[in-house]
N, C-alpha and C positions, 0 to 999 in steps of 0.2 A: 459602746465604751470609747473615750477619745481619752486625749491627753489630762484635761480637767479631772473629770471621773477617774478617771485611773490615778492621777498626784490623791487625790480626796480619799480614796481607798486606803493609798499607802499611809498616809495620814492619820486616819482612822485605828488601822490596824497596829500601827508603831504605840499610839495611844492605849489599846487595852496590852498589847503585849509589855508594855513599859508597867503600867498595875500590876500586871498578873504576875512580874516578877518580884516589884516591890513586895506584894503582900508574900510571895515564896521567901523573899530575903529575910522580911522583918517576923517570919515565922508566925505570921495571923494564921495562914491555912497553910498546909502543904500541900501543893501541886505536884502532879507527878511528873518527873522527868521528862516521860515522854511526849505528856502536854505541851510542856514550857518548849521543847525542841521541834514539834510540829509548827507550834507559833510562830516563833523566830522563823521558821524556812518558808510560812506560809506570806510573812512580810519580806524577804526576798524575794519570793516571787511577784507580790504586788510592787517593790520596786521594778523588777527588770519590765517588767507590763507598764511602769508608767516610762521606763527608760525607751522602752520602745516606740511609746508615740511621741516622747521628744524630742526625739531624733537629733539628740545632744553628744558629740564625742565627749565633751566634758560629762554628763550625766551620766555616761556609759559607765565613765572613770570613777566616779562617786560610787556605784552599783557594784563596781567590780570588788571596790577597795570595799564593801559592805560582805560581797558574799566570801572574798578573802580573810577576813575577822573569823568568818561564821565556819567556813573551811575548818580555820586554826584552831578557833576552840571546838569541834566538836570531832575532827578527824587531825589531833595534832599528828599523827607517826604519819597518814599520807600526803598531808600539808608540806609536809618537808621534801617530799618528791616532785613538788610544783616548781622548787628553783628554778629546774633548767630553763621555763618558761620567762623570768623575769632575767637571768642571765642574756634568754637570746636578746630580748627588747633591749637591754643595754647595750651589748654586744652593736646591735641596727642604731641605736644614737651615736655612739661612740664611733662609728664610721663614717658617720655626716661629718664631727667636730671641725677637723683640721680643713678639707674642701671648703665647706661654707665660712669657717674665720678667713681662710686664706683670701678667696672670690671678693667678699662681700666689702673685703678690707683695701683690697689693692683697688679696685672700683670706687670704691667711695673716696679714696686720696688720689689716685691716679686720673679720675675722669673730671673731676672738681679745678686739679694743679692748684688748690688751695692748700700751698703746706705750712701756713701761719696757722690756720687753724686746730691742725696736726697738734701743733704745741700747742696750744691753749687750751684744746679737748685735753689734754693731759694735765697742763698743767689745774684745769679745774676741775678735771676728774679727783685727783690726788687728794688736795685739798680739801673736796669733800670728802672723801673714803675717810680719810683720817681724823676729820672733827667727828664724823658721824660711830664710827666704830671707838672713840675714846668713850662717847657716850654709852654705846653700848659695856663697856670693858667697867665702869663706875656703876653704873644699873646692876650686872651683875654681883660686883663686890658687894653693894647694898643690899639685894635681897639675901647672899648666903650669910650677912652680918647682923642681917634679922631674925632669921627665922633658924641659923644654927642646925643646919642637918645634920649637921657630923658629928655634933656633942654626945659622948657616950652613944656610938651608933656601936652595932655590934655584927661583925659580918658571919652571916650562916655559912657553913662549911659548904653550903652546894654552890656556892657563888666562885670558892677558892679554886683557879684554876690557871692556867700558865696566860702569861699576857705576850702582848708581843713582844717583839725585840726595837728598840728604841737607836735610833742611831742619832748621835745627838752632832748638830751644824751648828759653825759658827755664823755672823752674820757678815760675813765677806762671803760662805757658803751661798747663802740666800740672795744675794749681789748676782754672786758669777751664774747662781742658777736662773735667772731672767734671761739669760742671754744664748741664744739654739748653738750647741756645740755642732748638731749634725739637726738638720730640721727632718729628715724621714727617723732619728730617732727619738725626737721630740714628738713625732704624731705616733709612735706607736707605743711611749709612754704615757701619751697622753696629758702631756704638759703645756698646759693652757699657754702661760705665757710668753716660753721662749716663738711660740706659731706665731701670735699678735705681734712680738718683736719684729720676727723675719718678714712676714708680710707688711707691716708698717714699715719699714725699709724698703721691701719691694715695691711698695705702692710709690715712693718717694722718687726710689730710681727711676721709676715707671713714668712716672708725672715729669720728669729733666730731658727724655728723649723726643726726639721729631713726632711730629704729627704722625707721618708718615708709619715710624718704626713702632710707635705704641699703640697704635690702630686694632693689629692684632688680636695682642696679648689683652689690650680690651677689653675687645667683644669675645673672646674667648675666657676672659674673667666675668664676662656680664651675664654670658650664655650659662655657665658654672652655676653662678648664684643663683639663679632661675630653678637651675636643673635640682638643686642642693636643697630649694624648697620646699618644690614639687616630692622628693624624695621623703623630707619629714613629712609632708601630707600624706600619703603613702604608710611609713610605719610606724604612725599617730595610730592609723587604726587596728594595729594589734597590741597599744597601748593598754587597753583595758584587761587583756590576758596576763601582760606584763608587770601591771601596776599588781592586779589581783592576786599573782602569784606572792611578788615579793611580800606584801603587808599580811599573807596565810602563812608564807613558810617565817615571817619574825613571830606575829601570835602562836603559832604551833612549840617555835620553841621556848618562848617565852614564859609562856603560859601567864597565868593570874596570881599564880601563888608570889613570883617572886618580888610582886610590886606593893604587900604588906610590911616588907622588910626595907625599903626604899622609895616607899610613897612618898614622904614629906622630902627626900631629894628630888624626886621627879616632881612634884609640885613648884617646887622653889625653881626651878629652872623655865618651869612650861609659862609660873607668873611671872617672872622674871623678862621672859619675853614678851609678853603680852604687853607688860607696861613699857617694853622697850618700841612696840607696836605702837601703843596706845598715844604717848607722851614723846616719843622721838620721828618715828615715820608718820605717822600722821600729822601733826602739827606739821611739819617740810610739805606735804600733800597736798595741805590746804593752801601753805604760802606761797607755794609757786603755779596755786588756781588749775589745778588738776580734779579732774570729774572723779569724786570718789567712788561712785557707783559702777563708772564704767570701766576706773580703773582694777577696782576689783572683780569684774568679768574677764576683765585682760590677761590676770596674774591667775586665776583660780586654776586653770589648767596644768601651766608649769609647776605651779605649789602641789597640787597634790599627787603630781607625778615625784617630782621631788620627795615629798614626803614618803612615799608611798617606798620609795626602793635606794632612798636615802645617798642620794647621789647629784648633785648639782647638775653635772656632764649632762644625765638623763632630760632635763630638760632644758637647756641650754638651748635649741634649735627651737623648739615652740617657743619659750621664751623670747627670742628674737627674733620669730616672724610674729608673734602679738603684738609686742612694744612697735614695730613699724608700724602694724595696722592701725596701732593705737597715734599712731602721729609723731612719732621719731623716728627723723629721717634715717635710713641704714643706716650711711655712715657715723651715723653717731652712736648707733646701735651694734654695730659691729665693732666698734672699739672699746667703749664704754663697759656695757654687762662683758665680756670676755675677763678683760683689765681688773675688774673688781671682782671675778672668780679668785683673785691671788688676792687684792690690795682691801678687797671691801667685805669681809665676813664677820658681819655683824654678827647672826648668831653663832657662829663656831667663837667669837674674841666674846661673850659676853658668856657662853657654855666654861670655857674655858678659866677666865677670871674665878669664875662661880668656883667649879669642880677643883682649883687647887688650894683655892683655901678650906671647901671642906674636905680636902685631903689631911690640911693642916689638923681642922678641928678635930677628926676621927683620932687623929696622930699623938689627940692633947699638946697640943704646941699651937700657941698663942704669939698670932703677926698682930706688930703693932701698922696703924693705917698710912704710914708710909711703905713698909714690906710690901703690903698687900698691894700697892699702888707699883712697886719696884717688879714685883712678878706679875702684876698686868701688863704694865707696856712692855715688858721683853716678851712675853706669849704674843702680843701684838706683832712682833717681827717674827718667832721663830712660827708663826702658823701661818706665813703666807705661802699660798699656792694649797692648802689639803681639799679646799672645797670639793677637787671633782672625786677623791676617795674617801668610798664610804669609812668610817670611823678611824680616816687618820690623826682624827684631835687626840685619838685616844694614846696615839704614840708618843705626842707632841706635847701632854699631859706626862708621861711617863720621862720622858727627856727632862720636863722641867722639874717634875720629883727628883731627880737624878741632880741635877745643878744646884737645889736650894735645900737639898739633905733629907727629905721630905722620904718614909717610907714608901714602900707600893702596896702595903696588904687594901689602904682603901682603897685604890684603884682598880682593885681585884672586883669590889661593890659595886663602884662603878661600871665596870665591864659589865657586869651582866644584867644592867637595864641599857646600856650603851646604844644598842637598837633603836628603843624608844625616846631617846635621849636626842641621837641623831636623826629622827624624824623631825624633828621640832626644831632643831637649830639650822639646818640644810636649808626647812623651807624658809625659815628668815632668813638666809645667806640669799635665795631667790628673790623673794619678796625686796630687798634692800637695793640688791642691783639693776633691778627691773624699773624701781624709783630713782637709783641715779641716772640710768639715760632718761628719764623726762626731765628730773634737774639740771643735766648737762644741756640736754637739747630749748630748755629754757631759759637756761644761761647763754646761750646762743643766739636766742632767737629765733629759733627754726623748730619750736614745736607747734602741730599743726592742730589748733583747737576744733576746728569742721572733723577732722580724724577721729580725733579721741571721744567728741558725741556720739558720733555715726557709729561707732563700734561693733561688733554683732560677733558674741561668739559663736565659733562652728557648729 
């Protein structure tokens, strides 16, 4: 048995077990339960057998996030007991965050004393965030204006359940919060952007003193980011325990039944993004002569960690040691993907768009397409910075119902596919930031094409 053999197997066996349930679904024959669940587990195991001679941490990750499904639907009540498993994994990201933004940040401005570039990384950061996520914000409006999910939609009582509590900001709130009131309680809330502020400043200061006095503080920032990587390499590999917990204990509670009553919303969002995929990040992909194949071995990792446990934070660290390997330089890497964790979420602004006007339609209240265009770009400012919490669009949805008079019973709908919802949008919030550092860095000049061929995932 080697690697080949064993892919061929799995292949194989996905293929009769894919039949064998067809023909149980479409009621040709009936199968007995215990057939159809010995099969399933019999193709998890020719996966982990072909995981094993790939010797792929990504592959592991695809296997995990397979037997995690498999967990959920056949043992939902012990599914649920696996949290603490993907809490600890996030818990181990989330302690890289703030060290490696801060390291990676003062070195790349600090050790360069390039701080024109400083501005100009921002100022064409910016620039794109914001052509690219209006795109996003108009895609949205058009798929929920086609396809009408909310027209006479009707929510089942088991969805009705208390939502969060919304606290609604104005946008001088959104201003002052960019800016670290205390930075030790910036990292232990976890707020992306006031770290990148205070460290871009400290890199600045950093880069104005004597040879002498910044010598240090340095190589003591340069030893940091070393150390900071080494460390995500390290709790990469209990990624796969992590990933596989959280996408068991979302199926577990999920289950299948509630996505009968909410299908044609979850459709309209997952196409929605795909053609935001398809027709916005790709065409950029191609124009700025980026290896599509290898770019997508680059991203696959951080995407399905992302998706997997629906949190950006979570892969934020792979994410920005691939994009280097891939041939952006750090510092454009460490400024960049961070900065657009707040400024650049494409699929949370195009989830968004989506989900309040079929608030509207559920509501029976009819926006003409200017409204609809008035409550996009204000979702554009009040959703900066939710990326690294999981399902805080949902709050940020709830705030804007609040402002434009809009009830909450749909959002009640919403919530309880909101899981699934926020798999799908998170990884496009990766996926979009991952492509501005090679846009930035190729707007610069300094992406490294020998890099991004040579590629090789883990």
């Amino acid at each position: 048995m080697n690697k080949r053999s064993s892919g061929l197997l799995a292949l194989s066996l996905f293929t009769i077990i894919a039949v064998l349930h067809l023909i149980h679904l479409e009621h040709w024959v009936t199968i007995p339960d215990n057939v159809l669940f010995i099969s399933r587990w019999l193709l998890i195991g020719s996966l982990v057998l072909y995981a094993w001679f790939k010797k792929s941490l990504t592959t592991w990750i695809f296997v995990a996030m397979a037997i995690g499904v498999e967990i959920g639907l056949d043992f939902p009540a012990f599914s649920q007991h696996l949290r603490f498993l993907s809490t600890i994994f996030l818990r181990l990201v989330k302690t890289i965050v703030a060290p490696l933004l801060f390291s990676t940040l003062v070195v790349g401005i600090a050790s360069h004393s390039n701080l024109k570039q400083v501005g100009r990384m921002g100022w064409k950061s910016l620039l794109y965030f914001e052509v690219v996520t209006t795109f996003a914000l108009i895609i949205g409006l058009l798929f929920i204006n086609i396809t009408k999910a909310g027209v006479g939609i009707q929510v089942p009582p088991a969805l009705l359940k208390e939502l969060p509590v919304a606290i609604e900001k104005t946008w001088q709130d959104h201003i002052v919060d960019i800016f670290p009131e205390n930075i030790i309680k910036s990292i232990y809330e976890g707020n992306v952007l006031p770290i990148v502020v205070f460290s871009v400043l400290f890199g600045i200061a950093l880069a104005k003193l004597a040879p002498n006095r910044k010598k240090p503080m340095l190589e003591f920032s340069e030893s940091l980011a070393e150390a900071m990587f080494k460390f995500v390499n390290i709790i990469m590999y209990f990624a796969p325990f992590g990933v596989g917990a959280a996408i068991s204990v979302t199926v577990g509670h999920l289950g299948l039944d509630i996505l009968k009553n909410l299908l044609l919303l979850l459709l309209t969002l997952y196409l929605a993004l795909f053609a935001f995929l398809l027709f916005i990040l790709l065409p950029i992909l191609l124009f700025i002569k980026i290896p599509v194949k290898k770019f997508i071995q680059a991203i696959k990792e951080p995407v399905s960690i992302a998706f997997a446990t629906t949190s950006s934070d979570s892969a934020l660290p792979i994410a920005m040691e691939n994009m280097e390997k891939f041939g952006v330089p750090r510092k454009i890497v460490s400024f960049v993907i961070p900065t657009g964790y707040t400024f650049n979420l494409d699929g949370t602004t195009l989830y968004l768009s989506l989900a309040s006007v079929f608030v509207a339609q559920a509501a029976g209240l009819h926006l003409s397409i200017g409204e609809q265009l008035i409550i996009g770009f204000s979702l554009m400012l009040t959703s900066k910075g939710v990326a690294a919490v999981p399902r805080a669009s949902l709050v940020i949805l709830i705030a804007t119902a609040s402002t434009f008079g809009f009830p909450l019973w749909p959002i009640m709908a919403i919530y309880g596919i909101d899981e699934l919802m926020d798999m799908a949008r998170t990884s496009v919030n990766v996926i979009g930031n991952t492509l501005a550092s090679c846009v930035v860095a190729r707007w610069e000049g300094e992406f490294d094409d020998n890099k991004a061929m040579a590629f090789q995932p883990d």
